[in-house]
PQR file of N, CA, C, O and H, with PARSE charges and radii, in Angstrom:
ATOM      1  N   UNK A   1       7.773 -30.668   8.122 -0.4000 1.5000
ATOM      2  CA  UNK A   1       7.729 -29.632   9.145 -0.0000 2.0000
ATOM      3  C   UNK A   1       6.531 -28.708   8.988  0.5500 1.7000
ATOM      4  O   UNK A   1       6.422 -27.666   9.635 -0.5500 1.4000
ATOM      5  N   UNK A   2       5.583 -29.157   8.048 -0.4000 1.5000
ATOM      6  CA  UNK A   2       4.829 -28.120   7.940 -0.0000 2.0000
ATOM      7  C   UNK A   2       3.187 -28.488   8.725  0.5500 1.7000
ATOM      8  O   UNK A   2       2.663 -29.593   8.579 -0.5500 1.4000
ATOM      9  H   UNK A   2       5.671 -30.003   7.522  0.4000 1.0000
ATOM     10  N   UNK A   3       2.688 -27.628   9.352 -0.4000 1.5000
ATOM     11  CA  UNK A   3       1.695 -27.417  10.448 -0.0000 2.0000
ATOM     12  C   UNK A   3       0.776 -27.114   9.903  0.5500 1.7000
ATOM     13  O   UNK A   3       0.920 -26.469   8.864 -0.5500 1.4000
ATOM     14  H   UNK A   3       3.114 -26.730   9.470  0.4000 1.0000
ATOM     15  N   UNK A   4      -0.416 -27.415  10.321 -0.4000 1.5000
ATOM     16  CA  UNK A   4      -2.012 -27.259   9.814 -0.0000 2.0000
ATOM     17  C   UNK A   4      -2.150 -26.218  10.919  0.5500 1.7000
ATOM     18  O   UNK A   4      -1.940 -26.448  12.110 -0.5500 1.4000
ATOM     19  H   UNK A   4      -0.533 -27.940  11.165  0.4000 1.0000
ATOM     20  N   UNK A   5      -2.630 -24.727  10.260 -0.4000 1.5000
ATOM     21  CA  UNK A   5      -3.032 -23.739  11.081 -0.0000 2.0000
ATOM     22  C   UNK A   5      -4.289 -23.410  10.653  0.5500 1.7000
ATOM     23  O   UNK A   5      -4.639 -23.668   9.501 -0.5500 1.4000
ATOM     24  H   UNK A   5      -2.801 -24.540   9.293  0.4000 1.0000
ATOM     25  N   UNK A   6      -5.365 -22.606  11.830 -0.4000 1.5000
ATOM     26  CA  UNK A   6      -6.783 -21.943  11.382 -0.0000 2.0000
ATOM     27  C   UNK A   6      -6.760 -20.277  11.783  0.5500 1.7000
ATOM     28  O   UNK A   6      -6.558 -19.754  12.879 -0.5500 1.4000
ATOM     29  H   UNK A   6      -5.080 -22.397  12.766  0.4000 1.0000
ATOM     30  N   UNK A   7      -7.092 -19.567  10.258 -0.4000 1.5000
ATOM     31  CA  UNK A   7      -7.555 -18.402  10.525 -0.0000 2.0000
ATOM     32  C   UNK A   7      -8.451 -17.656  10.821  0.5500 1.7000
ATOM     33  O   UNK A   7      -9.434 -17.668  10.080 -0.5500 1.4000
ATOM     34  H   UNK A   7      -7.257 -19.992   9.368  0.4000 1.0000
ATOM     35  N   UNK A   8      -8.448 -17.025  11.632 -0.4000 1.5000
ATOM     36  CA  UNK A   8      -9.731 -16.372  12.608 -0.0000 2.0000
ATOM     37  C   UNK A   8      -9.938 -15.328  12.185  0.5500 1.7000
ATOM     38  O   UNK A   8      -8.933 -14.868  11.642 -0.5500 1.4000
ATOM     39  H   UNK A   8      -7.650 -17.014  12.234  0.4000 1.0000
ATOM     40  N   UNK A   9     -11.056 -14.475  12.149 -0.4000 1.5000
ATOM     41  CA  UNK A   9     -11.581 -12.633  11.431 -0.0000 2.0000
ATOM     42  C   UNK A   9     -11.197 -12.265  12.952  0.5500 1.7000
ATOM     43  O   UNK A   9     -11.554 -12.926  13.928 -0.5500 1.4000
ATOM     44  H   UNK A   9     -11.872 -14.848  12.590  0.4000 1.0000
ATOM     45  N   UNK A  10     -10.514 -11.255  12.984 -0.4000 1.5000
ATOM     46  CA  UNK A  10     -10.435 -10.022  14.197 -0.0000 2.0000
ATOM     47  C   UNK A  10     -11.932  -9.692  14.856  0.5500 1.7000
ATOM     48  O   UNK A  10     -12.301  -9.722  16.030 -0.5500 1.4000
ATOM     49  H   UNK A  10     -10.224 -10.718  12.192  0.4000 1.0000
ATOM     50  N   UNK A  11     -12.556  -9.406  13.780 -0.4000 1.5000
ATOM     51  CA  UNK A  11     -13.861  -8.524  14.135 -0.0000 2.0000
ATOM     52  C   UNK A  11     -14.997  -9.162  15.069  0.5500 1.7000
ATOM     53  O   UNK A  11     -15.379  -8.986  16.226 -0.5500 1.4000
ATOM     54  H   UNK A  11     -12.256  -9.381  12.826  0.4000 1.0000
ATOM     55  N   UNK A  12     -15.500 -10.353  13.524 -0.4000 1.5000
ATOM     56  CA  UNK A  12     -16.486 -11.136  14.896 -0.0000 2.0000
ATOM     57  C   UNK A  12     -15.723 -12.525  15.388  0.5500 1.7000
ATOM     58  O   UNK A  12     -16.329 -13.245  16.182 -0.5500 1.4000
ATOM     59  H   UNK A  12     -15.190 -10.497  12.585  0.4000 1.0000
ATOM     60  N   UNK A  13     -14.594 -12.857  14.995 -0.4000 1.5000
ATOM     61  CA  UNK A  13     -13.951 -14.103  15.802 -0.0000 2.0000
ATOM     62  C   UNK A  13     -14.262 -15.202  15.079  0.5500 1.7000
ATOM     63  O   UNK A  13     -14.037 -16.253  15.680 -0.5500 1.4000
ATOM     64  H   UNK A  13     -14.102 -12.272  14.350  0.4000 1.0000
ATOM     65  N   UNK A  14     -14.816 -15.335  13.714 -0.4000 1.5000
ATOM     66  CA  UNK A  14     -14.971 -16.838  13.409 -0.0000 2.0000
ATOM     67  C   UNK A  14     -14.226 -17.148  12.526  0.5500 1.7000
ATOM     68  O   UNK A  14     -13.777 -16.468  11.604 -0.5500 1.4000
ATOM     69  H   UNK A  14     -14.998 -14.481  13.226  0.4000 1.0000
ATOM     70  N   UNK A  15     -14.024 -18.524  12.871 -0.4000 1.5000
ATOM     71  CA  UNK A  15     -12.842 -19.801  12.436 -0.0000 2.0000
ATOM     72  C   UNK A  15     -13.534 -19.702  10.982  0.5500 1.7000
ATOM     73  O   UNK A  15     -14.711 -20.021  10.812 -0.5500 1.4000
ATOM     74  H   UNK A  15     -14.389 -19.076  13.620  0.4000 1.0000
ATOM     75  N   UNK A  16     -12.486 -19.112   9.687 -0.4000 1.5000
ATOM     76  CA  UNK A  16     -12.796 -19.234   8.549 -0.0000 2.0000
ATOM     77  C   UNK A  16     -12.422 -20.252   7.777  0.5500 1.7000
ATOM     78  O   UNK A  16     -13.053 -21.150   7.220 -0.5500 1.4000
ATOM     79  H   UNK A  16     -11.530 -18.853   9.825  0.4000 1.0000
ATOM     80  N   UNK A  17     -10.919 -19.875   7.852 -0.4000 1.5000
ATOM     81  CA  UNK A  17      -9.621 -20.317   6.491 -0.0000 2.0000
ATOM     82  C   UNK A  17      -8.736 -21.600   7.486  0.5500 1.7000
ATOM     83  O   UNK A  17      -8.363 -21.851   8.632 -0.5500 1.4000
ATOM     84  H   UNK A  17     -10.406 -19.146   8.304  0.4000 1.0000
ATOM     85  N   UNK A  18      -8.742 -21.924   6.634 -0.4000 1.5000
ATOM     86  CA  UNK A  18      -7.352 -23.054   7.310 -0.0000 2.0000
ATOM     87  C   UNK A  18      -6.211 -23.177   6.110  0.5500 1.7000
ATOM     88  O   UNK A  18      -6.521 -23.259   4.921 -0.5500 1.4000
ATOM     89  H   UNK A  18      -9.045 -21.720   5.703  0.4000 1.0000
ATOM     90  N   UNK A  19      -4.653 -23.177   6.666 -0.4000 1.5000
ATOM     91  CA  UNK A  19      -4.203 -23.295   5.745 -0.0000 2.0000
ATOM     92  C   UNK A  19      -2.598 -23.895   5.984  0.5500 1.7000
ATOM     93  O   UNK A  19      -2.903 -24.674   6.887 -0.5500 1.4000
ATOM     94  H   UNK A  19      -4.401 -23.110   7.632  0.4000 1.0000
ATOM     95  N   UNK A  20      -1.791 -24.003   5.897 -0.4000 1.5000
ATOM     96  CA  UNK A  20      -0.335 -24.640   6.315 -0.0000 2.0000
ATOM     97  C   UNK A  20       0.729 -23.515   6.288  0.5500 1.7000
ATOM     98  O   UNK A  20       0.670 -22.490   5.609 -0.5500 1.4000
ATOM     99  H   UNK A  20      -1.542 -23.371   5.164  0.4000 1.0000
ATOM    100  N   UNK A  21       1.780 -23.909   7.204 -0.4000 1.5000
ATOM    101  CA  UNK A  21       2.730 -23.021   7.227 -0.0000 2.0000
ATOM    102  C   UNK A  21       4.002 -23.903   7.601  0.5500 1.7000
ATOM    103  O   UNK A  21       3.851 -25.040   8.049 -0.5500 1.4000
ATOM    104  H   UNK A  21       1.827 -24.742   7.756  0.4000 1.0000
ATOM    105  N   UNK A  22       5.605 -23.189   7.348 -0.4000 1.5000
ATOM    106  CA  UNK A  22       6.719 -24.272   7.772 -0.0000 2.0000
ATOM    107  C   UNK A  22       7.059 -23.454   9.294  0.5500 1.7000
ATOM    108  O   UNK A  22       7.500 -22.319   9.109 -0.5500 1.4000
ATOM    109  H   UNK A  22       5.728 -22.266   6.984  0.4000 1.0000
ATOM    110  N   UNK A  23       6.988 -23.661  10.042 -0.4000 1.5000
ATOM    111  CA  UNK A  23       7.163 -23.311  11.529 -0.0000 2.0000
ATOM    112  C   UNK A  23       8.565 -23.192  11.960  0.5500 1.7000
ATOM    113  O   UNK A  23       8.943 -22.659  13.003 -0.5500 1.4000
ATOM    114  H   UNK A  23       6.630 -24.582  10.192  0.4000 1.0000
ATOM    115  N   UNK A  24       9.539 -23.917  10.765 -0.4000 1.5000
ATOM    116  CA  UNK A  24      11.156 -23.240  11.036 -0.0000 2.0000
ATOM    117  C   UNK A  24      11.368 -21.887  10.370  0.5500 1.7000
ATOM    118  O   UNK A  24      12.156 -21.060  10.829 -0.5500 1.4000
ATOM    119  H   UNK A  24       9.232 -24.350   9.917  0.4000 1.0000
ATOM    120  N   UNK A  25      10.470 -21.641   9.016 -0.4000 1.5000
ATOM    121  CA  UNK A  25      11.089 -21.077   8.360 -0.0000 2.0000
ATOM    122  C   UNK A  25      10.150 -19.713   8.795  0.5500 1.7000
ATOM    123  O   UNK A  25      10.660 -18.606   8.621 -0.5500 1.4000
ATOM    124  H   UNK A  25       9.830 -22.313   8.644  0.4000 1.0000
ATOM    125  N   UNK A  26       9.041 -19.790   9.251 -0.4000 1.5000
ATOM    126  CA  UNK A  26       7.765 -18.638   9.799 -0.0000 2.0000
ATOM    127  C   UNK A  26       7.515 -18.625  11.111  0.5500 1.7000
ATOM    128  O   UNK A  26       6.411 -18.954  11.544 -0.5500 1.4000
ATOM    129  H   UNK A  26       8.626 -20.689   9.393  0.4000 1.0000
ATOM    130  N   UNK A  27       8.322 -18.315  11.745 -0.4000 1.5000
ATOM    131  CA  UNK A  27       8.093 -18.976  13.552 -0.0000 2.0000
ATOM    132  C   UNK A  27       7.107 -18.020  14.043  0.5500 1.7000
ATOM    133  O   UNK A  27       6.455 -18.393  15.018 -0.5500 1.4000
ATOM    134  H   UNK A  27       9.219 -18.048  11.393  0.4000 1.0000
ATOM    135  N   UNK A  28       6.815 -16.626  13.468 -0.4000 1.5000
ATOM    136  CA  UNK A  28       6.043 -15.706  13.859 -0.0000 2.0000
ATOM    137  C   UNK A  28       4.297 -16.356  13.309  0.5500 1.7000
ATOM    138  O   UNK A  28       4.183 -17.458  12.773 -0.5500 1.4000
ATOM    139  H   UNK A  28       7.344 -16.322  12.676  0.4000 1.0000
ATOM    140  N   UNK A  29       3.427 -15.687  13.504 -0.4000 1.5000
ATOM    141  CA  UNK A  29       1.681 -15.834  13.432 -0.0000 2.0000
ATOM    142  C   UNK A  29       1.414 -15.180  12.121  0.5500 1.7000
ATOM    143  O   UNK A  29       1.951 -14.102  11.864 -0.5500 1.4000
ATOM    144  H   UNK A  29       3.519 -14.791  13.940  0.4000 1.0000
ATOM    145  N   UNK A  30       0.509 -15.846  11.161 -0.4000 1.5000
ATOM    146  CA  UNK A  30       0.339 -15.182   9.861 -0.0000 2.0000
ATOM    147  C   UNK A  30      -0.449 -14.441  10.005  0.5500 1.7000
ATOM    148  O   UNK A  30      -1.049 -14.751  11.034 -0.5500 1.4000
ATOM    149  H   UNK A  30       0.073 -16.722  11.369  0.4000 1.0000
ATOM    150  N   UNK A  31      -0.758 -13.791   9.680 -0.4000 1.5000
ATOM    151  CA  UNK A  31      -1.923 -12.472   9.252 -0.0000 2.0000
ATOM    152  C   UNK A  31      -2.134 -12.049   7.746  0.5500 1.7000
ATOM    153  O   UNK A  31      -1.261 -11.676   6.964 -0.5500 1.4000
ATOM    154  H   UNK A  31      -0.271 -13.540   8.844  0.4000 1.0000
ATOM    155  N   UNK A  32      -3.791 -12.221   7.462 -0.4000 1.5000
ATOM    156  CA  UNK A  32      -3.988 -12.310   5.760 -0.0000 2.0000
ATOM    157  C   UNK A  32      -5.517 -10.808   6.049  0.5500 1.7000
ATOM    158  O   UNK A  32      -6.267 -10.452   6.957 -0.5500 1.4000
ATOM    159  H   UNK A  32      -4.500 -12.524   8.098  0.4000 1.0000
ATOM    160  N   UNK A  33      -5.285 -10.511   4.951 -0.4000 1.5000
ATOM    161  CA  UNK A  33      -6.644  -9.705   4.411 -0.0000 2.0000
ATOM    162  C   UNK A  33      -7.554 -10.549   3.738  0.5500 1.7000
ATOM    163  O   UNK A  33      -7.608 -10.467   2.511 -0.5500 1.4000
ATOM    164  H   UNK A  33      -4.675 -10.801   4.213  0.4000 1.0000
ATOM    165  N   UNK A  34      -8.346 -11.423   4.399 -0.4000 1.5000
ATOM    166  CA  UNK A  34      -9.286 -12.175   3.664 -0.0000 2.0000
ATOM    167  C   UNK A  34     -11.171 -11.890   3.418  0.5500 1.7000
ATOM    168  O   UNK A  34     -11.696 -10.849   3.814 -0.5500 1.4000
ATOM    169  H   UNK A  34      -8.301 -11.490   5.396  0.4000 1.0000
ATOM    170  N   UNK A  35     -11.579 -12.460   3.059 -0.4000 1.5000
ATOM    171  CA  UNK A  35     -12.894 -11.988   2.416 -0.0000 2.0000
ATOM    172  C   UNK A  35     -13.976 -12.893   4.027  0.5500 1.7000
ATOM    173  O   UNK A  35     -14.076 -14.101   3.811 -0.5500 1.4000
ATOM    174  H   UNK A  35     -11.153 -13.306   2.738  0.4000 1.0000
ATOM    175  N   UNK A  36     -14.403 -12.622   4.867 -0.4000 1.5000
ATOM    176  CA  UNK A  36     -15.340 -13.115   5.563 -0.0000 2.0000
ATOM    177  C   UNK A  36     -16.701 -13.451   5.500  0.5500 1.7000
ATOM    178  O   UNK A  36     -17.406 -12.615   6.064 -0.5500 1.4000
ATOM    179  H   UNK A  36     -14.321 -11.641   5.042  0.4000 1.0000
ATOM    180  N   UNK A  37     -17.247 -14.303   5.050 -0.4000 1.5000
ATOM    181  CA  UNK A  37     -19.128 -14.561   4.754 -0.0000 2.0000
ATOM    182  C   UNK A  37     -19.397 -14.353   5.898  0.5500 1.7000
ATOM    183  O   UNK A  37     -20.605 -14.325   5.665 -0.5500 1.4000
ATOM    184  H   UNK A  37     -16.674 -14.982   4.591  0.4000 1.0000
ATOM    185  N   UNK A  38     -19.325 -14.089   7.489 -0.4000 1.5000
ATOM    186  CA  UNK A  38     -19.925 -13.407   8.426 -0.0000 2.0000
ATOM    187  C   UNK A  38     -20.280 -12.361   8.448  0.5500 1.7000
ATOM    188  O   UNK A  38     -21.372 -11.969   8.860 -0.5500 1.4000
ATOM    189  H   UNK A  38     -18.343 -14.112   7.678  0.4000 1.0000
ATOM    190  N   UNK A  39     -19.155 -11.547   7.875 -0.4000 1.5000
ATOM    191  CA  UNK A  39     -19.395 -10.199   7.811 -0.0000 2.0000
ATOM    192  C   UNK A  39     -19.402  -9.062   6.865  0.5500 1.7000
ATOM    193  O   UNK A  39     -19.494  -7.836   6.916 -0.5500 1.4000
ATOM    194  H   UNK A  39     -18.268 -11.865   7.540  0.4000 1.0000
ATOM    195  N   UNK A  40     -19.222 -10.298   5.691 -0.4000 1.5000
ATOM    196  CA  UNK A  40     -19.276 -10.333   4.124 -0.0000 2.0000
ATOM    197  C   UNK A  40     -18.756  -8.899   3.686  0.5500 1.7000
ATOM    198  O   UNK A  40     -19.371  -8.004   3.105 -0.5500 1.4000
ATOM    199  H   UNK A  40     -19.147 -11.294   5.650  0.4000 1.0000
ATOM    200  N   UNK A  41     -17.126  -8.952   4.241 -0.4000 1.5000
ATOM    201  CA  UNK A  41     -16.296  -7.758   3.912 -0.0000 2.0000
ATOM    202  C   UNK A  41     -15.003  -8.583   4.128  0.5500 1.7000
ATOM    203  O   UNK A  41     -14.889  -9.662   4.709 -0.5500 1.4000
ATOM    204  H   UNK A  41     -16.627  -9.678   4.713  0.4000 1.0000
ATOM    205  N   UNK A  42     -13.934  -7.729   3.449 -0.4000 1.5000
ATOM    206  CA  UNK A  42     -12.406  -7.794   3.439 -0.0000 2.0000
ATOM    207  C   UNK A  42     -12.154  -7.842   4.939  0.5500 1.7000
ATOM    208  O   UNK A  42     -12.776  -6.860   5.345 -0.5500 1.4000
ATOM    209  H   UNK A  42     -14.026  -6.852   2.977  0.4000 1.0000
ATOM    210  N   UNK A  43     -11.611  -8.411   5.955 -0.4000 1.5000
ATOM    211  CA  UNK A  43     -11.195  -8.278   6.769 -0.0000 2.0000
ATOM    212  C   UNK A  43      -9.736  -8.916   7.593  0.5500 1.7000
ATOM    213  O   UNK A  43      -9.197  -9.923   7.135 -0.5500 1.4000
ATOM    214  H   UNK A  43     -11.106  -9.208   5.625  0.4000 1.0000
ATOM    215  N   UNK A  44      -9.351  -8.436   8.451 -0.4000 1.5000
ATOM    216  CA  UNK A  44      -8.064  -9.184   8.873 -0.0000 2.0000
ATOM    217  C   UNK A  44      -8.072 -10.592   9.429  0.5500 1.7000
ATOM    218  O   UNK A  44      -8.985 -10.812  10.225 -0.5500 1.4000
ATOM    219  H   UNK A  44      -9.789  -7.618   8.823  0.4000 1.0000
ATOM    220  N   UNK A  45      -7.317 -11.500   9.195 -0.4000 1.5000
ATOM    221  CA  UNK A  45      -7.768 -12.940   9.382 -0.0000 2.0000
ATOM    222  C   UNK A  45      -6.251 -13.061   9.759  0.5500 1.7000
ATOM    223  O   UNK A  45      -5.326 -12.769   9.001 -0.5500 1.4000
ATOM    224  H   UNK A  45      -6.576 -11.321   8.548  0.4000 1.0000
ATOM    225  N   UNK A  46      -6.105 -13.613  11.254 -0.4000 1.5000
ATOM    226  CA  UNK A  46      -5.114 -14.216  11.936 -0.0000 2.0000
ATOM    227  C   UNK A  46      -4.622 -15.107  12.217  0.5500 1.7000
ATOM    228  O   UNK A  46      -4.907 -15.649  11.150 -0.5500 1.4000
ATOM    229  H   UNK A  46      -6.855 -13.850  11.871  0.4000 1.0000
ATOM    230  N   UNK A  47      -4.046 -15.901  12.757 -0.4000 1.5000
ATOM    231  CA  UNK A  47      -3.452 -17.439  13.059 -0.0000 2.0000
ATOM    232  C   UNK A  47      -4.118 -17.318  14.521  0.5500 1.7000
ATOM    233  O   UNK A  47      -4.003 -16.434  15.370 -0.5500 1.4000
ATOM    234  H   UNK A  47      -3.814 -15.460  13.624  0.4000 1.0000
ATOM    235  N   UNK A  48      -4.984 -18.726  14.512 -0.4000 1.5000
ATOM    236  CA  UNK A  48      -5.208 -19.041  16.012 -0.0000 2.0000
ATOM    237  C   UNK A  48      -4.755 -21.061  15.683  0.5500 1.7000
ATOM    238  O   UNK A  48      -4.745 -21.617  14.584 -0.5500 1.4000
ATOM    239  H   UNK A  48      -5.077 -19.443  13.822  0.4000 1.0000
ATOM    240  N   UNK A  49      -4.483 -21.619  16.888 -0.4000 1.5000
ATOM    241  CA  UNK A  49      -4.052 -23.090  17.133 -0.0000 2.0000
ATOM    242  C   UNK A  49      -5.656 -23.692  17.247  0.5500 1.7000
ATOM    243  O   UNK A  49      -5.852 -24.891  17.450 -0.5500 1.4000
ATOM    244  H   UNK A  49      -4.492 -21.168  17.780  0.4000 1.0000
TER
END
């Protein structure tokens, strides 16, 4: 059950991280504080399909 998802930076929008999730057990969108080489800061990194 588990899904290949890609995380996106809020700020400038680029496809960073990819990573898996179980979609019964997380039905909601992840959201991480990750490190961005675009914008080479901590930033919010979201679930996009």
């Amino acid at each position: 059950m588990r899904i290949i998802v890609t995380l996106t930076c809020t700020e400038c929008k680029q496809k960073n991280y990819t990573t898996t999730k179980n979609k019964r057990t997380t039905p909601d969108k992840l959201a991480f504080k990750k490190y961005c080489r675009f914008c080479r800061r901590h930033t919010a990194h979201k679930e996009t399909k």
